[in-house]
N, C-alpha and C positions, 0 to 999 in steps of 0.2 A: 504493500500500500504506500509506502513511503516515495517507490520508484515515479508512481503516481502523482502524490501529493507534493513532494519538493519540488519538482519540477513546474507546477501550478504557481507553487509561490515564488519560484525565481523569477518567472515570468512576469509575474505582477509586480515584483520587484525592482524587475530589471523596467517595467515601466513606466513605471513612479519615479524613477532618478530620472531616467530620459525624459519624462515631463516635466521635470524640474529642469534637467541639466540644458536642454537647447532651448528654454528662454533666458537663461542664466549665461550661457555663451555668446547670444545675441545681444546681450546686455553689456558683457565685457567687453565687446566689438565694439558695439556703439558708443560706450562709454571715453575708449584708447581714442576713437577718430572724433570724437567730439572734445576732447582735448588738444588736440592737432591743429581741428578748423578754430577753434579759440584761441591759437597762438597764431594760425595764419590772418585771423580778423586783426588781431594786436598788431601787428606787422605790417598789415595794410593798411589799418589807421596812422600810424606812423607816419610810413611813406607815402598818403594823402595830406598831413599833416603838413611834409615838406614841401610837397607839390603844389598845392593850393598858393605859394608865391611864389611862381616858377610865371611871371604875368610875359612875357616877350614870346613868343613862340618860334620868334625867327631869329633870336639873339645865339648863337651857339656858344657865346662865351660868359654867358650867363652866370653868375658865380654860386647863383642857387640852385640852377640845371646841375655843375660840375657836382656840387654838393649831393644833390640827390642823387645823381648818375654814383659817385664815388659809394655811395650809403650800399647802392643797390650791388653793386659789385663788390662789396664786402659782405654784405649781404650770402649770394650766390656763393663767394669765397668758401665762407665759413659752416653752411649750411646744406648747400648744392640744393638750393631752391633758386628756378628760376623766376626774375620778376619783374615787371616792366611797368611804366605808366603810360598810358595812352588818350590821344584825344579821342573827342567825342567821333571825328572818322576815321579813327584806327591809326592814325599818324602817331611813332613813339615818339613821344617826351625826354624819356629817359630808357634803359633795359639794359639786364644784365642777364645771358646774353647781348650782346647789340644786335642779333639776329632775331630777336623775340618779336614774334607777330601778334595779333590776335587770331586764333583759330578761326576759321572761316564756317567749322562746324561742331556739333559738338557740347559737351558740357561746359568748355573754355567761353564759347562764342552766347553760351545762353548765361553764364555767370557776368560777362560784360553786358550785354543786352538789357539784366536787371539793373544792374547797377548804375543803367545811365538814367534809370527812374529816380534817381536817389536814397537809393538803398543797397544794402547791401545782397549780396549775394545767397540765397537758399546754400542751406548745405547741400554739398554734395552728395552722390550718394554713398550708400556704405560699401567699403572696399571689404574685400574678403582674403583670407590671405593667399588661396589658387587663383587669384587674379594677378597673373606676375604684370600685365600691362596697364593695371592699373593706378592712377595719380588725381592727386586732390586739387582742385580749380576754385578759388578765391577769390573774388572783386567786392572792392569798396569803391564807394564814388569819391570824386576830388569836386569838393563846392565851394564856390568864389562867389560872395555875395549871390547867395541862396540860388546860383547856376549849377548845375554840375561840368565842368568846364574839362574833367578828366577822368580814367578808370585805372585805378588800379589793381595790378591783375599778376596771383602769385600761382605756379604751376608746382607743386609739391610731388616730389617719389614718394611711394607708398611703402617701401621696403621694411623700415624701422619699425612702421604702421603693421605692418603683415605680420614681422616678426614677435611683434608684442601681441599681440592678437593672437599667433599661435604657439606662444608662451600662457597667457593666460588659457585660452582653452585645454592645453597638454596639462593644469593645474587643474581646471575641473574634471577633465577625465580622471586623474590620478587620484582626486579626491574620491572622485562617483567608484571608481575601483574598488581604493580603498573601503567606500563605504557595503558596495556590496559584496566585497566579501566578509564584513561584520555582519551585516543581514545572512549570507548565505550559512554564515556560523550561527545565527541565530536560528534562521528557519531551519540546519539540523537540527538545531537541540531541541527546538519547540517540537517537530516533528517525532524523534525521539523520544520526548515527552509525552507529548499525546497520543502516540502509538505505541509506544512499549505497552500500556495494560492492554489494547487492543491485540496485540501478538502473544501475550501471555491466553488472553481469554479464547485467541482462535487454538492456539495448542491445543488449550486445556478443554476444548469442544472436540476437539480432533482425539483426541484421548479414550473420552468419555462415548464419542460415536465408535470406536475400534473394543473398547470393552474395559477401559480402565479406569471403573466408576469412579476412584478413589480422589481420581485430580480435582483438585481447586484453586483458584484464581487467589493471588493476595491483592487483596482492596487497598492498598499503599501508597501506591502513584496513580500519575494523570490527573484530570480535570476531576473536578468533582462529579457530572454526569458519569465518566467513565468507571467511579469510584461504586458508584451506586449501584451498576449496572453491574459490574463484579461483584457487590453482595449479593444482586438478588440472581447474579448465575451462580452463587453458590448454594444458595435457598437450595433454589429447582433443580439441581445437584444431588442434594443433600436429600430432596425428597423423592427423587425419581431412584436415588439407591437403596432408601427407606423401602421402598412400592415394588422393584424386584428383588431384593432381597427377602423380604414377607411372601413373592411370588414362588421365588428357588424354593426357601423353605417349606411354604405348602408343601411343593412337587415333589419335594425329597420326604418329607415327612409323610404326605400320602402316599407314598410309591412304599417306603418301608412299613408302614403300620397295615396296608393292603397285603403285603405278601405272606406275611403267618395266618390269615385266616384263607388266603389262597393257596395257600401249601397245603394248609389243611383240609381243606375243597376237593384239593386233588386224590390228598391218602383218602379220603371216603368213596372217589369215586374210585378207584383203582380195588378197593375193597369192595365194590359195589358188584365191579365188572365180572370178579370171584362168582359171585353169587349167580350170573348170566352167563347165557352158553356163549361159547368163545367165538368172536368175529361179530359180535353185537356193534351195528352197526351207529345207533343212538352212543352207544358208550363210547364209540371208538371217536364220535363228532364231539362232543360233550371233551373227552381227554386234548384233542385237538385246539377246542377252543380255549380250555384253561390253560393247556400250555402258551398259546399264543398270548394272550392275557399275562403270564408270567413274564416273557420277553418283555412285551409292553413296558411291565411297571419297573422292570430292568432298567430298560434304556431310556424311563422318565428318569430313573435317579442316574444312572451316568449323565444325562442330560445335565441336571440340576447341579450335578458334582463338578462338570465342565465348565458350566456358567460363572460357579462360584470359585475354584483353587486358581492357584495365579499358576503363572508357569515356569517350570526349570527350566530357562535357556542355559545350552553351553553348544559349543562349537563340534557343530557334530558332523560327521562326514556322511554327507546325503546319497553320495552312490553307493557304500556301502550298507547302510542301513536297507536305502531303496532294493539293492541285491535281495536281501535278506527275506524282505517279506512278497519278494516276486517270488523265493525259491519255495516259500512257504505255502504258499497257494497255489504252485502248477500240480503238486496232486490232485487236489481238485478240478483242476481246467482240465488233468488228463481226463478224470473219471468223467468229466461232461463232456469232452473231445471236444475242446475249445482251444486253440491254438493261442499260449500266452509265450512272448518275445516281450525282449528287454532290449536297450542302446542304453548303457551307462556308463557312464565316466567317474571319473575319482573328483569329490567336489564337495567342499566345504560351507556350512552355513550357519547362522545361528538358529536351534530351535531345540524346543523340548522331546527328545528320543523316541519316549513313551508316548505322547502326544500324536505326533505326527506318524508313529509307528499304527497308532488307534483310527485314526484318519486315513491313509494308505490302505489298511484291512478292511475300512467301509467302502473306500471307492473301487478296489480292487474285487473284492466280493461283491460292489452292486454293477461293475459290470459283467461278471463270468455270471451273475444270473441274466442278464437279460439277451448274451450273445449265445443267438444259436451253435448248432455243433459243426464244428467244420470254419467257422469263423477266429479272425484272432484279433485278440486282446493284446494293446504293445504299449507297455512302460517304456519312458524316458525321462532322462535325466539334461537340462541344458541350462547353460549361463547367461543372465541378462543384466548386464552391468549390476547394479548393486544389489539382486536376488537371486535365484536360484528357483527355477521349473521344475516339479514332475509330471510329466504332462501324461494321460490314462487315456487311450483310446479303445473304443471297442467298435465291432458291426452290427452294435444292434441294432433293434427298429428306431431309435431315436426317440428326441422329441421334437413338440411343435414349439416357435416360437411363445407362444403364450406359455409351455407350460413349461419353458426354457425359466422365464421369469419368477417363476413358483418353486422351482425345484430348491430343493433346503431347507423348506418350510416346514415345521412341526405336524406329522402326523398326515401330509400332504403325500399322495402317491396319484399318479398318472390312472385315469381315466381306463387306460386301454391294458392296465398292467395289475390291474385288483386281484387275480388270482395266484399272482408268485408272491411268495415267501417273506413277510417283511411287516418293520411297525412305523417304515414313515420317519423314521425319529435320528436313523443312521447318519444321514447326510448332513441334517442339525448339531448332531453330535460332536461330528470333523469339524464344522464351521465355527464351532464353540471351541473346539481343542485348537485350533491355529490362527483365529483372533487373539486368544489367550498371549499369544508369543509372539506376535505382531505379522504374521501371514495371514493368509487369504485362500480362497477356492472359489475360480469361479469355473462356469459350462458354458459351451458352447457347441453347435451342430460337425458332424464331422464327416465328412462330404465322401461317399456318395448317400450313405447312411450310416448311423451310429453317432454316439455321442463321444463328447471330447470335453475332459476335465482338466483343470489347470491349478495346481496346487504350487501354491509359491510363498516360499519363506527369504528373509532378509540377510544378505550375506557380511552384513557390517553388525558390529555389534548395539545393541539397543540400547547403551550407556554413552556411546559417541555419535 
C-alpha cells in the first residue's frame, strides 16, 4: 500500500513547491530587472539633466556638448552601456558609441517614440536568462522650458541581468530540493506510521484466514481510527475463536461420548446375528451401517483433532516420505489392478511428517477408489520456487466444475459416486492437517478425464 500511497503524496508534493516555486522565480526575475531599469532611469535622468543646456545644436565646440559627450563615454567606459542623446529627429547630440543611432524598429525605437510624449519610457520587457540576444532599452525625455527638445536613450546587455537571475532561480531550486526531500522524509515516516498497524492487521487477517486463530493485532500505533479498529479486530478475533473452539469441542466431544454406546450397539447386534441363521440379510445391512457410523464418528474427531493441534514442522525430505506411502499403497492398486507410478526426486521442505503422511493416504486412497482397473494413478514430486508439489493424478470419471468447487467440504460426496466406500470427511481432514503447517490442496480436472490434486507445502522455513 505504501508503493501506492507515497507516490500520491510526492506528487502533490512535488506540486505544491512548483506552485509556489514559479511564481517565486518570476518574482526574483522581475525583481533583479527592475532594479537594473531603476539604475538605467537614474542614469538617464542625469544625462537629460546635462543635456537640457546643450541650447546651440550647430555649435560643435560646445563646452557642454564636450561635457556630456565626455560623461557619456565614460559612461560606456566603465559600464559597457551604450548611450546616446538625440533630437527630436533622431539627429545625435551627443553618443557613446558615436555610431549610436536610434533603432528604426523595435523596443529601442518604441522607448524613444514614448519619450518624446514627455515621459519616460515603459519598462521593458522581462528578459529571461535563455534569451542570450536579449538587452534593456531606456528613454527619458530632455525638457527645455516644458518642450521636450531631446531623448535620451540607454541600450543595456543583459548578461549580468541573466546571470543573476539564474543564480537566484538555481537558489530556489536548491531550496525546493532541499525542501522536498524533508517532505519526502516526512511523507515516509507518516506513511510508515499510518500503515504499519494497517500491515500488522493484514498479516494478522492472513493468519487467522490460513488457520492461526491465535494472532492479534497490538492497538499501539497509528492514528487513533486505526487504533480502534485493531481492538475491535481483536474482539471479533477473540470471538470467532470462542465460536469454533465451543464448535471442535462439540465435534470431539460428541464423536467420543457417541462411540461407547455405539460399540455397544454393535456387540448386541453381533450377539443378535448368533441367534439368526447365518447370511441374514437385515443383520448383515444393520452391521454395515453401524460400522459405517463408526468411521463417521472416527473421522469427526480426527477432524476436530486436526482443526484444533498446531503443527510439528521440521524439515522433512518430501521424496522420501512421498516414496514411502506410494510403496504402501501399491498393494492395494495391485489387488484392484490399478496401475500406481511415481517420478520422484530427492527434495526438501518444511512440514509436519505425520500430517502430511495422513493427507497423502487420503488422496492416494481417494483416488485408487474411484480409478477403474486397468487405469493408472501417478504420484509426483516437483519444485516451484519457494514450495514444493505433490501433484496425485488419476483416470477416473472426474469431476464437474461445480462440484470441483465443493470438493473438501464436510460430509460433501459427488452426486454420481454415493455408493463407494466413504464418510465425506477424508478430504477435510488433509485440508485441516496442511493448513495446520502453512500448505495447501487444491483440485483441478485432469485432461482427458480424471482428477488432479495438488498438494503443496513451503520450502522456507515459517520463522523466516
Amino acid at each position: 500500500m505504501r508503493t501506492r500511497l507515497l507516490p500520491l503524496l510526492i506528487v502533490l508534493m512535488a506540486g505544491v513547491l512548483l506552485a509556489l516555486g514559479f511564481p517565486l522565480a518570476v518574482s526574483v526575475a522581475a525583481a533583479q530587472q527592475q532594479r537594473v531599469v531603476v539604475d538605467r532611469i537614474d542614469d538617464t535622468v542625469r544625462f537629460a539633466a546635462l543635456a537640457q543646456f546643450v541650447t546651440d545644436e550647430s555649435s560643435a565646440t560646445d563646452e557642454r556638448r564636450s561635457t556630456l559627450q565626455e560623461q557619456l563615454n565614460r559612461y560606456r567606459d566603465t559600464y559597457g552601456i551604450d548611450a546616446g542623446v538625440f533630437y527630436r529627429n533622431r539627429e545625435s547630440m551627443a553618443s557613446a558609441p558615436e555610431y549610436l543611432t536610434v533603432p528604426e524598429e523595435g523596443e529601442g525605437r518604441k522607448a524613444f517614440e514614448e519619450a518624446l510624449t514627455g515621459r519616460r519610457s515603459q519598462d521593458p520587457p522581462q528578459v529571461w536568462p535563455w534569451q542570450q540576444a536579449g538587452r534593456l532599452v531606456v528613454a527619458s525625455p530632455v525638457v527645455r522650458d516644458g518642450d521636450v527638445v531631446a531623448v535620451v536613450l540607454t541600450d543595456s546587455p543583459t548578461d549580468q541581468l541573466r546571470s543573476r537571475v539564474l543564480r537566484g532561480w538555481l537558489l530556489i531550486a536548491a531550496g525546493e530540493s532541499a525542501a522536498m526531500l524533508v517532505a519526502v522524509g516526512a511523507a515516509f515516516r507518516l506513511t510508515g506510521w499510518v500503515l504499519r498497524p494497517v500491515r500488522v492487521l493484514d498479516a494478522a487477517t492472513h493468519d487467522i484466514a490460513t488457520g492461526r486463530l491465535n494472532s492479534r493485532v497490538a492497538a499501539a500505533g497509528g492514528p487513533p481510527e486505526l487504533r480502534r479498529l485493531a481492538r475491535s479486530f481483536n474482539e471479533m478475533a477473540d470471538n470467532v475463536e470462542e465460536v469454533l473452539e465451543q464448535q471442535r469441542a462439540f465435534v470431539a466431544d460428541a464423536s467420543h461420548q457417541l462411540r461407547n454406546p455405539l460399540a455397544a450397539l454393535l456387540l448386541r447386534i453381533e450377539l443378535l446375528a448368533l441367534e439368526l441363521p447365518e447370511g441374514n440379510e437385515e443383520i448383515a445391512s444393520v452391521r454395515t451401517e453401524g460400522k459405517r457410523l463408526a468411521q463417521v464418528l472416527d473421522d469427526l474427531l480426527d477432524l476436530a483433532l486436526a482443526e484444533h493441534a498446531s503443527a510439528d514442522l521440521q524439515l522433512t525430505d518430501i521424496g522420501e516420505l512421498t516414496g514411502e506411502r506410494v510403496a504402501a499403497w501399491r498393494p492395494l492398486a495391485d489387488e484392484k489392478g490399478v496401475v500406481l507410478t511415481s517420478d520422484i526426486a530427492a527434495m526438501t521442505a518444511w512440514a509436519d511428517p505425520i500430517a502430511l503422511s495422513s493427507a497423502l493416504d487420503a488422496v492416494i486412497d481417494n483416488a485408487l477408489k474411484f480409478t477403474p482397473p486397468g487405469e493408472e494413478v501417478r504420484v509426483s514430486v516437483e519444485s516451484n520456487g519457494d514450495s514444493s508439489r505433490i501433484v496425485i493424478t488419476d483416470r477416473g470419471p472426474g469431476l464437474t466444475d461445480e462440484e470441483l468447487t465443493r470438493i473438501g467440504d464436510r460430509f460433501w460426496r459427488s452426486g454420481h459416486h454415493q455408493n463407494i466406500k466413504g464418510s465425506g470427511l477424508g478430504l477435510s481432514i488433509s485440508r485441516a492437517l496442511l493448513m495446520a503447517g502453512g500448505g495447501s490442496i487444491a483440485y483441478d480436472h485432469h485432461e482427458p478425464h480424471g482428477l488432479r490434486v495438488t498438494v503443496t507445502v513451503p520450502r522456507t522455513s515459517p520463522a523466516a
